[in-house]
Each structure stands twice: as C-alpha cells, then as structure tokens.
N, C-alpha and C positions, 0 to 999 in steps of 0.2 A: 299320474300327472296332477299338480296341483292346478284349482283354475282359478283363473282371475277375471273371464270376461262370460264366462255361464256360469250358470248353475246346473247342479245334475240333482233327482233323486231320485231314488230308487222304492217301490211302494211291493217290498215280495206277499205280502196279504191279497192287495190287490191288482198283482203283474202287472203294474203299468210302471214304468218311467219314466220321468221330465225332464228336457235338455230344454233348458232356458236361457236365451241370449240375455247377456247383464250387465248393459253398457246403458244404461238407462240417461245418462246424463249427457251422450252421444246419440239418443234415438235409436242405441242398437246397431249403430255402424260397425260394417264388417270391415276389421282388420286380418292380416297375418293370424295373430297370436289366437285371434277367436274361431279365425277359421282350424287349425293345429287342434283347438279344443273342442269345439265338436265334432270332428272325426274320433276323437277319441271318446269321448261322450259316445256317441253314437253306437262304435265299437263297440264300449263296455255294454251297452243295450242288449246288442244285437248276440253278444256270447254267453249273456245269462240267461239261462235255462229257464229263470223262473219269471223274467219278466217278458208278457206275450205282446204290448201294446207299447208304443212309444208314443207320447204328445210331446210336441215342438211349439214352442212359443217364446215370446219377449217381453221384458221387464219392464216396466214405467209407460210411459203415455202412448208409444207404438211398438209395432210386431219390430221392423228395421226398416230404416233410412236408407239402405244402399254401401256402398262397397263404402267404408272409409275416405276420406279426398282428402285429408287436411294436411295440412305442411311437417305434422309429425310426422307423418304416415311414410315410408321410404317406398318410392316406386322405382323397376327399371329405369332403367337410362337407354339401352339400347334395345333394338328387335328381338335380339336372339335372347337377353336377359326376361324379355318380358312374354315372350313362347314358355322357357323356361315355366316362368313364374305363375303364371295363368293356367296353364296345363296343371299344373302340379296342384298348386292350392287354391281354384277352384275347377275346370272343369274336371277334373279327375274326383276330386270330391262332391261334385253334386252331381257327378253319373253314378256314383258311390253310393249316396244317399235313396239315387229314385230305385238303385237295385235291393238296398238292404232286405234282410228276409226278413220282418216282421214289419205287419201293418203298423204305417206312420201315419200320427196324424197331426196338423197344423192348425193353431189355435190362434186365429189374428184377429188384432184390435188396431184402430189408429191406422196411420201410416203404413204400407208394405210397400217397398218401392223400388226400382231396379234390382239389383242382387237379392231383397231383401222376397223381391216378389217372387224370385226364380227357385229360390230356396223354400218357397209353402209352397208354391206348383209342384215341386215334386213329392211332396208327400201323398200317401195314396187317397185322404178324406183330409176336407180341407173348409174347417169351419170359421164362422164371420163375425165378430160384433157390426152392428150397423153403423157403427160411426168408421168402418174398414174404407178406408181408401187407396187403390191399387195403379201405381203409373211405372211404365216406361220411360224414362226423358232420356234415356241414352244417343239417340238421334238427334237429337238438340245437341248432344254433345260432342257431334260427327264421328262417332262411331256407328257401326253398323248392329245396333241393337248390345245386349249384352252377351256375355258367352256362351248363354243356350238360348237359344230361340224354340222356346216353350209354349207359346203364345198362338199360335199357328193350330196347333194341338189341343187346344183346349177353348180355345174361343175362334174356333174356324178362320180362313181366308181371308175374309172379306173385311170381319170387323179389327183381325189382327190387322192388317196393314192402316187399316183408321187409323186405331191408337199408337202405331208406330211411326208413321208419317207424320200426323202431328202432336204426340207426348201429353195427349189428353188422358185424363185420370176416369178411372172406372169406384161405384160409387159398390160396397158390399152386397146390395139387393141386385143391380147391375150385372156385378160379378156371377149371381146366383141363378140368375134370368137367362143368363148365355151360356150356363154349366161349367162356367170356370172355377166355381166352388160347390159344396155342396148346403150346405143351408147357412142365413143370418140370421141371428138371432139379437137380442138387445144386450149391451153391453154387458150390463147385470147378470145376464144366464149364460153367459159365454164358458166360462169355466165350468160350470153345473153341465151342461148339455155337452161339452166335450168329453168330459168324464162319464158321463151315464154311456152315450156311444162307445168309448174305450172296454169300460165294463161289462157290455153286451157284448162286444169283440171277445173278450180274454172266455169267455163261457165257450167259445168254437174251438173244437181241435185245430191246436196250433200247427200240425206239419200239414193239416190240410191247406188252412189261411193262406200260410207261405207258399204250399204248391198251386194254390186258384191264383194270388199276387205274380207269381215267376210266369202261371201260363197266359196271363194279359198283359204286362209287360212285350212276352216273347210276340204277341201278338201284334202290336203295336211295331216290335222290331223289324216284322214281316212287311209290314208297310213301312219302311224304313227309316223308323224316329232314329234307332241311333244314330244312323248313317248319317242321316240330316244333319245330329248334332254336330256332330265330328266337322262335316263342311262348312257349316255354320262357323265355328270355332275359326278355323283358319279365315275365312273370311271377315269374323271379329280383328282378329289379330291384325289382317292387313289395312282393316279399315285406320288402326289406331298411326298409321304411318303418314296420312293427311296433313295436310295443313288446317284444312277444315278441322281436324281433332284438337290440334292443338290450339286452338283458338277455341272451340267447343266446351273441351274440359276446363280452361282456363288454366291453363299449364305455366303460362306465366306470371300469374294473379295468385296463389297458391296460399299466401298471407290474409289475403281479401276474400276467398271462398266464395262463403256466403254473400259479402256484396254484389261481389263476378258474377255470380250466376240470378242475383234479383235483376242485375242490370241488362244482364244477358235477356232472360226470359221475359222482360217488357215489350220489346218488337212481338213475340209471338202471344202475349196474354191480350195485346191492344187490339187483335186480329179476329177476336172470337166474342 
C-alpha cells in the first residue's frame, strides 16, 4: 500500500519501527484513508521478525486533533451505514491495535484529543512532551463519549466522569500524576527518551515481552475491559441517534466547523 496520510519506517539495526500520522496541516485528523493506513502500517510491524518495538506518533505541531469533521470528510447517512462504519474502521481497529503482539509505544506532543487520545491509550507505554494536552469534548457533542471508553481504565472513576461530563482538558504532567501516561518530559527530549526506552525494550527476549503484554491484557479482560468496550460501543452508537447529537456535532453547520463549535463551546468556557 502506498501511503499518503502516514509515514512508516523501518530501522532492522535497531528493531524499532515508526508509524507516523501525516496530516500535519489537518492537526493529524483521522480520516478513512488514514485509518486503512495504519492498520496496515501496523500490520507490516507486527509480521516483521526483525522489528521488536513499534513507536507511534504525529507530524507537525500535535500528536491528533480527533476523528476528521470537515465537510470533505463523507460520513453515514443512516444507523445501520454508520454501525457498519464505526465497527469496521475504528472500533475493530483500535481493539486491534491494544492487542497487537509487540510493545507499542506512543510518542505525544501538542494536542491529543478525542480519537486522537483513544489511539495513544492504547499503546502499552505512553510518553509526553509537556506542552501534551489531552481532552475529551465528545459530550459536548451529545454523544456518549467516543467509541472506546478508555478513560475509566486508566484514570479511574471518579476523575474520568470529571472530564467527561464537563470536556475539561488534562495538561501532560496531569496526565502523568493520575498514571494515565507514563512519564513528561520536555518537548526537546521527547524523541531522545522515547527511543532510548524502545531500545532497552528490543535488548528483552521478544516471545517473552509479547507473552508478559498478551498475560496483562488477558488480565484486565478478567475484569472485563473488553466486554465493557463492546457495550460501550453500542451505546456510542445509540447515542449518535439524538437530537442532542446532531445539534452537538454540528451536523448542519459542516461548512462553518470550526466557527460551530467556537460558538458552540462559549456557553461552556464562560462557565469555568
């Protein structure tokens, strides 16, 4: 596959790989086409023998923006088109992702934000620049959260329904403080420190990594993450059926976007 919206490469000296989102001039908004490409990206990772470590990250001034919105972008029309659509190219691929056999790790800077954020959650280590800023606003947009409800999971109960009830932004040290990442560092060493970890990684017998990764996972399953997801999902799905959604995402402003949602999110910035 040729790609247009990542970049891939491959380093077999020192087994690591980089799937790089590359929509830089988008913020790294997940489209279709990007998502298509890093499954396959990913794929090709995960079946070379010689590469033990994958880093995940994004091009130009953030990690990503969130699912794509703009009036390019072709979304369902109906229920059943958009079950279809959701299933398939993302929840199926970012349950894909948190299973792949080889330690992933997420390298974010800037911006991480809806989709953009559920996509470095699932990597197994998950490192910061300080200027990382991580939100939610799917609620704002009367849906019921995004397609995985990951948040639960990694920043406990209490403080996930904080940030999802009201689509407050979590700040990289923030993130770090409540173990929803694992360390920040300053913008400048963000790539250095990601790499020096990758390359401690690729020194550990790889069929072990992947069997310690598959039996924490499985653990996690026992308390029933997947399961969650899965209900979760269908309850995304229905939420999108609202009037409140469509009014939320701006469904009929699709030209104006970004004005829609500045004008939208004033009621709730004025409030805090």
């Amino acid at each position: 596959m040729a790609y247009e919206t990542i970049l891939y490469k491959e380093s077999i000296e020192e087994a690591i790989a980089w799937v790089t989102m590359n929509r830089p001039n988008k913020r790294n908004a997940i489209n279709k086409q990007m998502i298509l490409e890093l499954g396959d990206a990913f794929r090709k990772a995960e079946n070379n023998d010689d590469i033990k470590v994958i880093i995940f990250n994004g091009e130009g001034p953030c990690f990503s923006a969130g699912h794509d919105l703009s009036v390019e972008e072709h979304y369902p029309n109906t229920s059943e088109e958009r079950i279809r659509w959701e299933r398939k190219y993302y929840f199926d691929e970012i349950m894909y992702l948190r299973n792949i056999r080889k330690p992933l790790i997420a390298q974010v800077h800037g911006y991480c934000i809806a989709a953009g954020l559920v996509l470095a959650l699932m990597a197994d280590i998950v490192i910061v620049s300080d200027d990382a800023i991580f939100n939610d606003p799917v609620v704002r947009m009367g849906a019921n959260s995004q397609e995985v409800m990951i948040l639960p999971w990694v920043v406990g109960e209490k403080k996930a329904k904080e940030l999802l009830f009201t689509g407050d932004s979590l700040t990289g040290k923030e993130a770090e403080r409540l173990g929803m990442v694992n360390k920040t560092v300053a913008r400048g060493e963000l790539e250095s420190t990601v790499k020096k970890i990758a390359k401690r990684i690729t020194l550990m017998p790889p069929v072990a990594v992947s069997l310690v990764k598959e039996s924490i996972n499985n653990t996690l399953d026992n308390m029933g993450y997947t399961n969650s997801m899965k209900m979760h999902f269908a309850s995304h799905l229905l939420s999108h059926s609202t009037e409140e959604a469509r009014q939320g995402m701006g469904t009929d402003n699709r030209k104006n976007l970004k004005d829609y949602f500045e004008q939208r999110d004033q009621s709730f910035n004025s409030q805090t």
